[in-house]
C-alpha positions in Angstrom: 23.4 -4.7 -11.5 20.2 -4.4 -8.8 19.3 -7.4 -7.4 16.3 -9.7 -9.0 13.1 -9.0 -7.4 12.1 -12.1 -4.9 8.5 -13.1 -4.4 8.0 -10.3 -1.6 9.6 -7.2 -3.6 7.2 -8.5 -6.4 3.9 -8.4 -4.5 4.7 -5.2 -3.1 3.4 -2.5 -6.3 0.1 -4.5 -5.4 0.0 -4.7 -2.0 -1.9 -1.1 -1.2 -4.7 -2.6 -3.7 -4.9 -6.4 -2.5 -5.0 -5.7 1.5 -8.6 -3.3 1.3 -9.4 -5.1 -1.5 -9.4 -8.6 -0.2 -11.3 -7.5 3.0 -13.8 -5.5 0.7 -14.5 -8.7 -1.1 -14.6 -11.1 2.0 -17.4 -8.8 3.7 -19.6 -7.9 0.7 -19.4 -11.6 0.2 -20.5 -12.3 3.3 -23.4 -9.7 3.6 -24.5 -11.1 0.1 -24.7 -14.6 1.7 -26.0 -14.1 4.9 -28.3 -12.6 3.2 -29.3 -15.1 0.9 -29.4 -17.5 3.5 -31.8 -14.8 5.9 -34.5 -15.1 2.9 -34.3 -18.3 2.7 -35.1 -18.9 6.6 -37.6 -16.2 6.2 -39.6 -18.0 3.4 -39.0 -21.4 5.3 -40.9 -20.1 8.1 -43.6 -18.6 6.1 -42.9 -15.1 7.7 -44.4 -12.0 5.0 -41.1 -9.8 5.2 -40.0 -7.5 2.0 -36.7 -9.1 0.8 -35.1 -5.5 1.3 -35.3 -6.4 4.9 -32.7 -9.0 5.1 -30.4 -7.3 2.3 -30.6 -4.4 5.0 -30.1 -6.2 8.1 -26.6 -8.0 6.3 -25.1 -5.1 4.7 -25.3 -2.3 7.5 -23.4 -4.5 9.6 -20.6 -6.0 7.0 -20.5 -2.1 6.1 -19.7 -0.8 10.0 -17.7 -4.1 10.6 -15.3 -3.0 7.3 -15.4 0.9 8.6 -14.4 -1.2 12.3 -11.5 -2.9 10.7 -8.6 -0.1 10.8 -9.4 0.6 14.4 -9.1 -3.2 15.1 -5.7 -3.1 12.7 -4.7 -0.4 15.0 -5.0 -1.8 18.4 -3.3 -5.1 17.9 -0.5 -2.9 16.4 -0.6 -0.9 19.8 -1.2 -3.8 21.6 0.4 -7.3 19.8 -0.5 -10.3 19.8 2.0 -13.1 20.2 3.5 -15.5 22.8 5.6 -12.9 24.9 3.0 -10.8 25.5 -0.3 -12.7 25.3 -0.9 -12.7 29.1 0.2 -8.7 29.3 -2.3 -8.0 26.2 -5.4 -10.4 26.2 -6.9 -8.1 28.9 -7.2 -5.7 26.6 -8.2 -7.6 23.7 -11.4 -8.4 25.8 -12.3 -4.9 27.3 -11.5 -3.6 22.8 -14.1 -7.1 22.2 -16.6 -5.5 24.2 -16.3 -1.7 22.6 -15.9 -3.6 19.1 -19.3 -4.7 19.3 -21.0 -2.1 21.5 -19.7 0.0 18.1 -21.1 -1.8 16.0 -24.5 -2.5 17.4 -25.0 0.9 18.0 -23.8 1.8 14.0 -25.8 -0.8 12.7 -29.1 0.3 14.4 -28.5 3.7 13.0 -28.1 2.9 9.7 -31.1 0.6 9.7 -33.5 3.0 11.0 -32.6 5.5 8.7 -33.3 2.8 5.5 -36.7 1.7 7.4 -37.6 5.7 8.0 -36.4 6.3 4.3 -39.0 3.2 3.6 -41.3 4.7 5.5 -41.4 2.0 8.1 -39.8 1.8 11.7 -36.9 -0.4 12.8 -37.3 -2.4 15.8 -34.0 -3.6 17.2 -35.8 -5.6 20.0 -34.6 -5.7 23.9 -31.5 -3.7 24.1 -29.5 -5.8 26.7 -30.7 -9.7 25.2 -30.1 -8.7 21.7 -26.7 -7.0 22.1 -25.4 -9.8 24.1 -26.8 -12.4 21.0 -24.6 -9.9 18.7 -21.7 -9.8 20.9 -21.3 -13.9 21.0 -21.4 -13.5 16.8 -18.6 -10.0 16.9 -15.9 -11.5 19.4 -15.6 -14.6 16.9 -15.8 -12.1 14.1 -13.0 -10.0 16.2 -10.6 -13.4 16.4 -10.8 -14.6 13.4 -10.2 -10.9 11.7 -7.3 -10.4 14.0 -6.2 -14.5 13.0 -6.5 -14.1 9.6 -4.4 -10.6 10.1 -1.6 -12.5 12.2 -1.6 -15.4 9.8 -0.8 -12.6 6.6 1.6 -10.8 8.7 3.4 -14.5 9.2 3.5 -15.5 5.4 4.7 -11.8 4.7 7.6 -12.2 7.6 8.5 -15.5 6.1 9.1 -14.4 2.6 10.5 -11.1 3.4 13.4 -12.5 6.3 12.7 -11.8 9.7 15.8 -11.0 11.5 17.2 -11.6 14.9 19.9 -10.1 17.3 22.4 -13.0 18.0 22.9 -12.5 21.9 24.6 -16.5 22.4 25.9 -19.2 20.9 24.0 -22.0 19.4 26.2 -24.6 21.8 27.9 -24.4 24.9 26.9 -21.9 28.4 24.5 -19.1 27.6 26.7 -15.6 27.4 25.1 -11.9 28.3 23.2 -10.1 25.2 25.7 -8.5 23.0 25.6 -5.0 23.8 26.4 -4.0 20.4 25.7 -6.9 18.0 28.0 -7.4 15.3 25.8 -9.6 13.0 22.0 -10.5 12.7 20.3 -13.6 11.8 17.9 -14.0 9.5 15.1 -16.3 8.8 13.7 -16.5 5.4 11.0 -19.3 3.7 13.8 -22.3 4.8 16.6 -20.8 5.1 18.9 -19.0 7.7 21.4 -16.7 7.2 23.9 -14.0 8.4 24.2 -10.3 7.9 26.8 -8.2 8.9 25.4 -5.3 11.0 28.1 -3.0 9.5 26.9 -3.9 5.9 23.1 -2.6 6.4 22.8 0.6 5.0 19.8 2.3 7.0 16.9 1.3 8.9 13.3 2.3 9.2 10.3 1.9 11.6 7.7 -0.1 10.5 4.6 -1.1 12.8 5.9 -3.4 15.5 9.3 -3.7 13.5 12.4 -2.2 12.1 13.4 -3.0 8.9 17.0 -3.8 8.7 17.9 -2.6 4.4 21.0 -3.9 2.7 21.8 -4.5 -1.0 18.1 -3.8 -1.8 16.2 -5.9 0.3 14.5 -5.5 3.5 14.1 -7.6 6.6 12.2 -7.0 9.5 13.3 -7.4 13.7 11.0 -7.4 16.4 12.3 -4.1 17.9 11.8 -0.5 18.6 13.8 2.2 17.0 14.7 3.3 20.6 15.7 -0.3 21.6 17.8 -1.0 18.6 19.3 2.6 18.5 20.6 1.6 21.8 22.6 -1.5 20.6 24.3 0.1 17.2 27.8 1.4 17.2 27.2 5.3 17.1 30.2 5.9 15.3 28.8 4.1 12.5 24.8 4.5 12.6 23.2 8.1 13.7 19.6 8.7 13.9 18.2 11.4 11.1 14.8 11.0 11.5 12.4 10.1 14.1 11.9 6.8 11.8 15.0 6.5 10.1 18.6 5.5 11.1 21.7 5.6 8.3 24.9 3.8 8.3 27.0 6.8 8.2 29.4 4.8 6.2 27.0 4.6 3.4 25.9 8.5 2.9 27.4 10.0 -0.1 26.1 13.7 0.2 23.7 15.0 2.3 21.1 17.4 0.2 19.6 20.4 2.4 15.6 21.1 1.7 14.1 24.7 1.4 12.0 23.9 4.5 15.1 23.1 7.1 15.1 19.5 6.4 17.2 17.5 4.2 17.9 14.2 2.5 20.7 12.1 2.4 22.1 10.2 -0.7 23.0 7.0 0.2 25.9 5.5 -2.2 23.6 2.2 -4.1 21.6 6.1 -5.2 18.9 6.0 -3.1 17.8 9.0 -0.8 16.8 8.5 3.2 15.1 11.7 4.7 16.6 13.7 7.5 14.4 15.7 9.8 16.1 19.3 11.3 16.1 17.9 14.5 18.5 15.7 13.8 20.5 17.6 10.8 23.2 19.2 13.0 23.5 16.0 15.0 24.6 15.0 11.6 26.8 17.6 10.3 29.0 17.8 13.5 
């Protein structure tokens, strides 16, 4: 009998639609504000400027700070952001800050003078160095609180999937060297903390930051490496088949060869993992 879908498992056939989707919304909302709020100023101050002005000023930069947002994705992916390696990474987080917005300046301009051209009207952007530094004060809180709300979804998500730990001591008595080759895992889900046998996980797979750890249909996710973990499983038992994958040898059932050199295994619950060539006769022998 498979196991009932949790919460997580759930949300997942909807996840590649809600992520762009929410961030679609949350910018066109916001250049449809800000814009309404520019016209308002505008007629306030008694200032004669065509209402597609505003509308044009608001949307070419939600637009390029949207197009922005995989890069910015991307870089906290390369370079995280969390308590271990804040002082390692913030560095960098400025100096991408500083590229962020000279991106989007430079974007923006662009697409404004070509809608003033296609109006047949010039754009003036102003003094260069004054006005980008006015921008720059509005994108780095627009770069923290993208990459906040980011790290606050990636929390929620960890919390209702499981987020799993090596044990490497005991909760009570003199701290003991990390287990070379841990026998169990804990893991933290929503309220509750529990074990899993490392010899009942059935493969594992790279993902971002993480490794997800999969057993009896469900996935939780360590704060590893693939190298790093590789490293700490009993090779008699797990072997690495794909340059994201590892199987629990124990769980194959038949290995199925591919026309193009690669194959997949068939894991015994019926699901398949893919094995790359490289690692195919590493396998067989």
């Amino acid at each position: 009998m498979p196991p009932t879908p949790n919460a997580f498992e759930r949300f997942q056939p909807w996840r590649r639609v809600f992520e762009p989707g929410f961030w679609i919304a949350v910018f066109l909302l916001q250049a449809c504000f800000n814009s309404l709020t520019a016209m308002d100023d505008i007629e306030r101050a008694g200032l004669r400027i065509a209402p597609w002005q505003p509308l044009a000023w608001e949307f070419t930069s939600n637009l390029v700070l949207l197009a922005l947002l995989p890069a910015l994705i991307a870089f906290e992916r390369r370079f995280p952001i969390r308590w271990s390696t804040l002082a390692r990474n913030l560095p960098a987080h400025f100096a991408a800050s500083i590229a962020y917005s000279a991106a989007h300046v430079a974007a923006m301009v662009l697409l404004r003078q070509a809608i003033y051209a296609a109006a047949g009207t010039r754009y003036d952007f102003g003094d260069w160095p004054e006005r980008w530094l006015y921008e720059y004060l509005k994108d780095v809180r627009s770069y923290v609180l993208i990459l906040s709300t980011i790290l606050a979804y990636r929390f929620i998500l960890l919390r209702l999937q499981g987020e799993a730990s090596m044990l490497t001591a005991p909760e009570e008595g003199p701290p003991l060297e990390p287990l070379e080759r841990p026998q169990r895992f804990l893991v933290r889900k929503l309220r509750k903390e529990f074990l899993i046998a490392a010899a009942d996980i059935e493969w594992l797979q790279a993902q971002g930051n993480y490794v997800a750890l999969h057993l009896r249909g469900h996935d939780y996710l360590l704060r590893a490496t693939m190298a790093e973990i590789e490293g700490r499983l009993d090779p008699a038992r797990f072997a690495r088949v794909h340059r994201s994958w590892i199987a629990n040898l124990d769980q194959v059932a038949e290995i199925e060869p591919q026309d193009d050199g690669d194959a997949r295994l068939k894991m015994r619950d019926g699901s398949f993992v893919p094995c790359s060539r490289r690692y195919r006769g590493a396998l067989r022998s």
